[in-house]
C-alpha positions in Angstrom: 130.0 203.3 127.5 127.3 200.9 128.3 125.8 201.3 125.3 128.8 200.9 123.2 129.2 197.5 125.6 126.1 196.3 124.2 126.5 197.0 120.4 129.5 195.6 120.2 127.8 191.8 122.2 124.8 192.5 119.8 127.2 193.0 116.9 125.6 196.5 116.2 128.7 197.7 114.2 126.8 201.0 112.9 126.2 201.7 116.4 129.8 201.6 116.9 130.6 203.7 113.6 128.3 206.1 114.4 129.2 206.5 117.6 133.3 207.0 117.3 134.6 210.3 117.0 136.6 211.1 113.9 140.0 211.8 115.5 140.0 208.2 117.3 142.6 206.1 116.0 140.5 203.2 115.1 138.6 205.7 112.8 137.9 204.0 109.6 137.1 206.0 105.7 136.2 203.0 104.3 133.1 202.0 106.5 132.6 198.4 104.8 135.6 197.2 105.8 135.4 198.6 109.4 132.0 196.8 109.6 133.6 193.8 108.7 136.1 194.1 111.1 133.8 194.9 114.2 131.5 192.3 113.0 133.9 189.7 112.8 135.5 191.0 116.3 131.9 190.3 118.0 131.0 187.0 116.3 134.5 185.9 117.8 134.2 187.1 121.4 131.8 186.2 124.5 131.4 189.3 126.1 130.9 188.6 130.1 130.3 191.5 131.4 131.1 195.0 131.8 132.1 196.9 135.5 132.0 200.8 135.4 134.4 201.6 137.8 133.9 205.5 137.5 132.1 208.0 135.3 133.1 211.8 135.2 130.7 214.1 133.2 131.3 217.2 131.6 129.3 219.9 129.4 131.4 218.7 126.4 133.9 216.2 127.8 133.1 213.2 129.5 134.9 210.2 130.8 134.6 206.8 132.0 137.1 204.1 133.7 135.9 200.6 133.4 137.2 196.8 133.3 135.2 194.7 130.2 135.3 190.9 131.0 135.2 188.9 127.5 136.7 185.9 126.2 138.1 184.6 122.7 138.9 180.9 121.8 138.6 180.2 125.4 141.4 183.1 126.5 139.9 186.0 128.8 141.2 188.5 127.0 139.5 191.4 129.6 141.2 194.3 130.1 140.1 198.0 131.4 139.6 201.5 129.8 139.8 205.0 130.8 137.5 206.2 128.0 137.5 209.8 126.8 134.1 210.9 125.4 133.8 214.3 123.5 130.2 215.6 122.4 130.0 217.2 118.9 126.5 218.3 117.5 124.7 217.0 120.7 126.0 213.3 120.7 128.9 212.1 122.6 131.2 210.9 120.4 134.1 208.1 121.8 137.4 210.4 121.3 140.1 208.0 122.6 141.2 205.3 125.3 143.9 203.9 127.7 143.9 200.3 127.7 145.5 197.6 130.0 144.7 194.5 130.1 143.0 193.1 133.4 145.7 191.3 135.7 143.5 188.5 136.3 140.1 188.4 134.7 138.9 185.2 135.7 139.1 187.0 139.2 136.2 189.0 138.7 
């Protein structure tokens, strides 16, 4: 998860792509305009910080419950993840994730 933190502040959006299992709903065909998209979504956002608030680990399934502390236009728009990780050909591949936003971000 960390590392998929980190692409997206570096603007790394092949690190993303590569990294995001088929079956997840943001799961793009056309990979120009899904590069656009993620770029455009990191030039716009101040990422904060990132808390990993747990971390379970499997032989194929993995996954981890965190709160992610950015800001657009000024807004915290934070929130926290339960991420689900599956690993396919040796890589761990983000599968799918239950969002909320954080009740108070500026909190943290």
């Amino acid at each position: 998860m960390r590392s998929r933190y980190s692409a997206y502040a570096l603007c790394l959006a092949d690190y993303i792509i590569r990294t995001t299992h088929p079956e997840n709903e943001s799961f793009q065909q056309n990979k120009a305009a899904w590069r656009k998209s993620l770029l455009k979504f990191s030039q716009q956002t101040r990422f904060e910080g990132l808390q990993i608030d747990e971390f379970v680990d499997g032989e194929l399934n993995a996954s981890v419950t965190f709160r992610a502390f950015l800001k657009q236009g000024g807004q915290d728009i934070g929130f926290s993840e339960k991420s689900c990780f599956e690993k396919v050909a040796g890589k761990w591949l983000y599968k799918s994730g239950l969002t909320r936003p954080l009740p108070n971000p500026s909190a943290f």
